[in-house]
Legacy VTK file of the C-alpha trace (Angstrom):
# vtk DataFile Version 3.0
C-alpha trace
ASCII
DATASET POLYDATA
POINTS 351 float
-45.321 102.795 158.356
-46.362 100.334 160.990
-48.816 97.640 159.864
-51.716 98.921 162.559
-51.796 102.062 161.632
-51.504 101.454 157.526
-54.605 99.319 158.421
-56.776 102.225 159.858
-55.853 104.759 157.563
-56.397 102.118 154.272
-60.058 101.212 156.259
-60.568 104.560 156.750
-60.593 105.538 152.928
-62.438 102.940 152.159
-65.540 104.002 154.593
-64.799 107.201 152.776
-65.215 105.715 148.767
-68.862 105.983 147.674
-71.143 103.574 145.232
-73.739 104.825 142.797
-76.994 105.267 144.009
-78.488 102.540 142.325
-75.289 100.370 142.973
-77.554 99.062 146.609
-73.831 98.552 148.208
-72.187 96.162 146.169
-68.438 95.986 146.927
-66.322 97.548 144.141
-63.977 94.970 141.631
-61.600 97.207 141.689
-59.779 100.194 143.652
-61.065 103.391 142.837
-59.419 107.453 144.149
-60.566 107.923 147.812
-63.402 111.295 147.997
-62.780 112.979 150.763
-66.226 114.298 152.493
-64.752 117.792 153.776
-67.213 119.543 156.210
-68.710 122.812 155.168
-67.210 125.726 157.104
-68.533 126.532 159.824
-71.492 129.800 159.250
-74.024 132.224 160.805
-76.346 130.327 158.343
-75.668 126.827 159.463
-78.712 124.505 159.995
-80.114 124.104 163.479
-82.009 120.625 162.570
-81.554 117.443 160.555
-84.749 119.123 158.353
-83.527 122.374 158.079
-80.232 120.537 156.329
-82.323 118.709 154.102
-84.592 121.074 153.245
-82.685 124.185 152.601
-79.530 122.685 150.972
-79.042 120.688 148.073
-76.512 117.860 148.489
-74.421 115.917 146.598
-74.470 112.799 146.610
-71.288 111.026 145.646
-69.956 107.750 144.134
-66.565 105.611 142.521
-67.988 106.739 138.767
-70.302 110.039 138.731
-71.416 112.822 140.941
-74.951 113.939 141.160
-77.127 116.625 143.470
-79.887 115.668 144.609
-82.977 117.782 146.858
-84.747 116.315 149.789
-88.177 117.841 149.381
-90.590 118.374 152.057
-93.112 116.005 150.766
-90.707 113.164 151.043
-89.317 113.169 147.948
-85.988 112.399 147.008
-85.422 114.432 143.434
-82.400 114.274 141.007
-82.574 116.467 137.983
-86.218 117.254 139.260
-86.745 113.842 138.845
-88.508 111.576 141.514
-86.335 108.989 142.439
-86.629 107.606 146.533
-88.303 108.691 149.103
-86.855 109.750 152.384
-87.834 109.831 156.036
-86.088 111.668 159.137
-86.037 108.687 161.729
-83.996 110.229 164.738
-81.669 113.341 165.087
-79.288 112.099 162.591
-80.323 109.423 160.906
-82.505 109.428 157.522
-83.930 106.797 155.649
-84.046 106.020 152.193
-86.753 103.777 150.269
-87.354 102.846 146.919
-90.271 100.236 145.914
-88.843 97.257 145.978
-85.010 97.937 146.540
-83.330 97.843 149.738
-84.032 100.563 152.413
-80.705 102.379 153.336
-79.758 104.588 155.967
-77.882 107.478 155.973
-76.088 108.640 159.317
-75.107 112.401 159.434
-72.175 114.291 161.519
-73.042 116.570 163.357
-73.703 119.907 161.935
-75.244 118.119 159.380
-72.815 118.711 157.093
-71.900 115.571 155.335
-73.249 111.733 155.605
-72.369 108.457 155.116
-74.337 104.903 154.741
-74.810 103.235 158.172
-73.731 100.059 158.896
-71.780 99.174 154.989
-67.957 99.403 155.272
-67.517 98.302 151.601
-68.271 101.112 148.851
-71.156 103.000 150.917
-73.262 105.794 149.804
-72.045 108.993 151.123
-72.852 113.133 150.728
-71.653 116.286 151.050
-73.661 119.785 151.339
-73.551 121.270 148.918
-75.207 124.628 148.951
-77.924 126.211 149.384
-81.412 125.757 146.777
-82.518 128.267 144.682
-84.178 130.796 147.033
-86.487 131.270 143.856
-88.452 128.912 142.424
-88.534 127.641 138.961
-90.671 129.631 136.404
-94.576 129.146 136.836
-96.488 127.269 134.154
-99.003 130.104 134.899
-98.720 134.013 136.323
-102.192 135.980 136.668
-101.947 139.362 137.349
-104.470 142.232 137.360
-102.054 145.184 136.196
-104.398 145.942 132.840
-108.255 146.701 132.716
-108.431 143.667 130.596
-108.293 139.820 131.222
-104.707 137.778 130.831
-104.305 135.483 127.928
-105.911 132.054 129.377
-108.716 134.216 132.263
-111.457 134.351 131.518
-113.516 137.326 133.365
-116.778 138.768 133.441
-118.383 141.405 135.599
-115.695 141.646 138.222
-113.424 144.588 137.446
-109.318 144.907 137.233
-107.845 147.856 138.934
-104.715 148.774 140.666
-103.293 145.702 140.474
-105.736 144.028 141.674
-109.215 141.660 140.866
-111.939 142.967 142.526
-114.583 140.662 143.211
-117.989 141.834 144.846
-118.876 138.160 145.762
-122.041 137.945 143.240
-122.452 134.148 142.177
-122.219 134.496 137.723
-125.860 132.317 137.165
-128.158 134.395 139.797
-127.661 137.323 137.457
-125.456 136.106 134.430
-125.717 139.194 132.466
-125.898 142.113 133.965
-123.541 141.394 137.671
-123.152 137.913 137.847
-119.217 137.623 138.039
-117.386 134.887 136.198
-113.422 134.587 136.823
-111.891 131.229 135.498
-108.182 131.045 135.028
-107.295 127.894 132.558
-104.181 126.117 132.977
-103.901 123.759 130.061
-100.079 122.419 131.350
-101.590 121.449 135.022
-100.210 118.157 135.842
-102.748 116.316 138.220
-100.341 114.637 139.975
-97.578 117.324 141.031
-98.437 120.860 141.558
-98.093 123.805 143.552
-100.332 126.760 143.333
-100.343 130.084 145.190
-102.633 132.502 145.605
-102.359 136.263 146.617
-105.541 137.588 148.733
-107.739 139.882 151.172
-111.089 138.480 152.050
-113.527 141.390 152.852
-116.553 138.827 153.671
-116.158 135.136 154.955
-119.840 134.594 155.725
-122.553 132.604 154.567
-122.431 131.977 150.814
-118.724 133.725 150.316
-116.365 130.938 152.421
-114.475 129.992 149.166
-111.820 131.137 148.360
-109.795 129.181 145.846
-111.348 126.160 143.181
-109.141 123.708 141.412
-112.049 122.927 138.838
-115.744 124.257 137.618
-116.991 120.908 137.019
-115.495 118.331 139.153
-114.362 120.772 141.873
-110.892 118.758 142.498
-109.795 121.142 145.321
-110.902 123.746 147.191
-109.585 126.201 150.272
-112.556 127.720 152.112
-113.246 129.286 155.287
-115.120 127.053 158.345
-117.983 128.234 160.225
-115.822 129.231 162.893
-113.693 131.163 160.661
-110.340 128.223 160.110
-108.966 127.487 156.995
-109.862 123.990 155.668
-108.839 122.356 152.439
-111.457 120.068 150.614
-110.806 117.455 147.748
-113.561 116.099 145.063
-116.193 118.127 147.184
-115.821 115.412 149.717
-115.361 116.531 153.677
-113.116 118.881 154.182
-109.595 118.860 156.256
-109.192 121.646 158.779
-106.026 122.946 159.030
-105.711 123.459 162.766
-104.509 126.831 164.659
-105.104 128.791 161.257
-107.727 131.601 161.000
-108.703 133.901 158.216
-109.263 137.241 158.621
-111.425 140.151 156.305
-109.342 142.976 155.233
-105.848 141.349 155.435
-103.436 140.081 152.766
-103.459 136.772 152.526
-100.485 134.638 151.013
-102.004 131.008 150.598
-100.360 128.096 149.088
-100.877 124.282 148.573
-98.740 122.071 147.067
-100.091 118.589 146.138
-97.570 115.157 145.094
-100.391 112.668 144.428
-97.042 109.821 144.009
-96.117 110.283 147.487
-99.806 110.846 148.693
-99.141 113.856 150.674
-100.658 117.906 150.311
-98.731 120.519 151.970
-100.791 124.250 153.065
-98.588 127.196 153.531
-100.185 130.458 154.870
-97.915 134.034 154.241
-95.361 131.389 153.523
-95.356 129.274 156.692
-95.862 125.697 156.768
-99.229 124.846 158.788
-100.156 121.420 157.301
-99.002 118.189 155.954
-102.327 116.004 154.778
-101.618 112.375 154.040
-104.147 111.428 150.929
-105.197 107.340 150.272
-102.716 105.133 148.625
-104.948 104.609 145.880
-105.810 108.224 145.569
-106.453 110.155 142.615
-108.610 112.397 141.494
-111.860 111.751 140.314
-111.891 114.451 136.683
-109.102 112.158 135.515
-110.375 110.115 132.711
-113.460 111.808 132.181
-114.142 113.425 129.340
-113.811 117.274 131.243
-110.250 115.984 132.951
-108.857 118.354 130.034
-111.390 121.064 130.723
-111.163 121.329 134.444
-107.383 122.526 134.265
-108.423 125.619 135.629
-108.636 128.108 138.873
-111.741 129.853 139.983
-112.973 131.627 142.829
-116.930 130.529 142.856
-118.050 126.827 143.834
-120.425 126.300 140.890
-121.814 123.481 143.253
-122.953 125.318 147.031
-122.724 128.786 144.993
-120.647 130.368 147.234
-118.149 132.918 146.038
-114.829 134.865 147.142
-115.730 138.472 147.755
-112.786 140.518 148.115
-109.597 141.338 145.967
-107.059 138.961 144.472
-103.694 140.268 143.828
-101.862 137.332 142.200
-102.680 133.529 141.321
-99.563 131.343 140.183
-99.246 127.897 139.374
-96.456 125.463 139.046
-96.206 122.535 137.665
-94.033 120.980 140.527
-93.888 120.649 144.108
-91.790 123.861 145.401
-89.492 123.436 148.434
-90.433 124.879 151.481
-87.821 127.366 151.094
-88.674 127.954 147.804
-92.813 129.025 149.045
-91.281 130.955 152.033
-89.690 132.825 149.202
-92.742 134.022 147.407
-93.219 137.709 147.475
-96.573 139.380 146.858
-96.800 143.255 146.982
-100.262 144.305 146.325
-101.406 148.100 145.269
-103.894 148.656 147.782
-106.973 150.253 145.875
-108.371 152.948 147.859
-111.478 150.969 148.576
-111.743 149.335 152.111
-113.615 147.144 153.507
LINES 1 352
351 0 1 2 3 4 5 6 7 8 9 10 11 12 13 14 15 16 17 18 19 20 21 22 23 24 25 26 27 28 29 30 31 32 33 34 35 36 37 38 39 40 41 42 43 44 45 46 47 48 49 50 51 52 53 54 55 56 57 58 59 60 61 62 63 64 65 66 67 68 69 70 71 72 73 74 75 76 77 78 79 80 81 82 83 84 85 86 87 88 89 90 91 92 93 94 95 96 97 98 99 100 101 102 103 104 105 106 107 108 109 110 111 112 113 114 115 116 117 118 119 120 121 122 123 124 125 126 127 128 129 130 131 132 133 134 135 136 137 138 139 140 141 142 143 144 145 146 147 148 149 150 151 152 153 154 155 156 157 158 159 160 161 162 163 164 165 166 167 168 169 170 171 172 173 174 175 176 177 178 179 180 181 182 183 184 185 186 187 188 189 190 191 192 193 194 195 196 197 198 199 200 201 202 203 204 205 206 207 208 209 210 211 212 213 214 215 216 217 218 219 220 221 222 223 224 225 226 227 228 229 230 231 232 233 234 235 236 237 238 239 240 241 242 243 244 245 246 247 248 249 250 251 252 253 254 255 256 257 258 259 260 261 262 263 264 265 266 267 268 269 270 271 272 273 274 275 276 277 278 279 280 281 282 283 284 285 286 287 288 289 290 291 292 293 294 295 296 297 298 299 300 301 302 303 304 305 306 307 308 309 310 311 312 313 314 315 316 317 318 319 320 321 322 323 324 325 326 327 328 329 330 331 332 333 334 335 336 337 338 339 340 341 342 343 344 345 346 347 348 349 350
């Protein structure tokens, strides 16, 4: 073989040989088997954008000693084994990068159907990936399910005044301490495993007033209120946190008598909230650095592990029917929410 072209072929496998993720490029002490980053056929079902790729695949990511697949979640997270690890950030068409406190930032350069990358500018042992396949469609079992099949309350609800039927919670808007006893409606769903910190809970619903005194309609909390989606003046969705102002979510309405699919999913580590709405993406909300919030360490950060649908501060209520409320204690993949399926029994009431 001539010497030139031994040369390219022997650089060539070397570009190709992959370090540990934590190795941050060090050159190898000693010659390890060559992986060879084959493309992923060619498909109907081939991602369009550097996102889509990230988002709706898992990858592995490769090196000289162990294998390991890894997710690139939308809030920026980089997980392994549902573990937290980097964060990432799209910087052009086809170029990511990768940060981790105080370790160096790498970037990783994809072909281009997004099918396989490699660490820019390191010829010795870089970082490298393959996709893989595509996540689980369905998301990982919910720390909490509330449904309304059975007359009576779920293990963990607690309900009052506000009947079950056909599937559904039906909610006539009536705040519990105007009347406690004989209509006021109480409806508190406790969820003891709720991590603070990463979450995702989604919520199953059809408004049938969004007036005066009935624009909430979800609580994270009775006490402290922690988080709350409500309904504007003007009729937008808007997302509030520690009963502080509120965040619009632009372009998004609600709307009385429809089924509503609403979702938020909340990483307090990389300080960003996502909203979904029937499953579509419609906001990204960057929280302070220092953010947290404020039930934890008080004495009711325990307590207020729970889901309601009055503000037991302004008094306003849902009024309407709830089909479904689950929690996880995770952030979900975008995928993952676009997956969620909610078939409600329509009762024959109507608004």
């Amino acid at each position: 073989m001539k010497p030139l072209l031994h040369a390219v072929i022997v650089a060539f496998v070397i570009l190709l040989s992959v370090a540990p993720a934590d190795a941050q490029s060090t050159p190898v002490k000693s010659p390890v088997p060559a992986l060879i980053l084959t493309p992923a056929p060619p498909g109907e079902d081939d991602p369009k954008t550097l996102r889509e790729a990230l988002q709706n695949w898992s990858w592995t990511w490769t090196g000289p000693q162990s294998n390991t697949v890894v997710n690139f979640e939308h809030g920026g997270s980089l997980v392994t084994r549902e573990k937290v690890g980097s964060q990432w950030e799209i910087i052009n068409a086809n170029t990511v990068r990768i940060s981790s406190g105080s370790r160096p930032v790498i970037l990783l350069a994809f072909n281009k159907n997004f099918s396989r990358f490699v660490q820019a500018g390191v010829v010795t042992a870089p970082i490298a990936g393959v996709r893989d396949k595509h996540v689980p469609v369905y998301p990982p079992s919910p720390i909490a399910r509330f449904t309304f099949n059975s007359t009576e309350p779920a293990p963990g609800a607690s309900v009052r005044n506000a009947r079950q039927h056909d599937g559904v919670l039906d909610l006539a808007g009536i705040y519990e301490h105007h009347d406690k006893e004989s209509t006021g409606e109480r409806a508190i769903f406790s969820v003891p495993e709720l991590d603070y910190q990463a979450f995702t809970v989604v919520v199953h619903l059809r408004p049938d007033d969004i007036g005066e005194g009935h624009r909430t309609l979800l609580m994270g909390g009775t006490s402290y209120r922690w988080l709350e989606l409500y309904v504007s003046r003007e009729g937008g969705l808007s997302l509030g946190l520690d009963s502080r102002a509120g965040y619009p979510i632009p372009g998004v309405s609600i709307k009385t008598g429809q089924w509503t699919t609403l979702a938020v999913s909340c990483d307090v580590k990389v300080h960003r909230l996502a909203v979904y709405m029937n499953g579509r993406h419609v906001a990204k909300i960057a929280i302070p650095l220092d953010f947290k919030f404020d039930v934890i360490g008080t004495s009711y950060e325990r307590g207020d592990k729970a889901w309601t649908f009055t503000d037991y501060s302004s008094a306003n209520t849902f009024k309407g029917l709830v089909n479904e409320l689950v929690v996880y204690n995770r952030v979900l993949l975008d995928v993952q929410v676009e997956s969620l399926q909610f078939t409600a029994r329509l009762p024959n009431k109507t608004p």
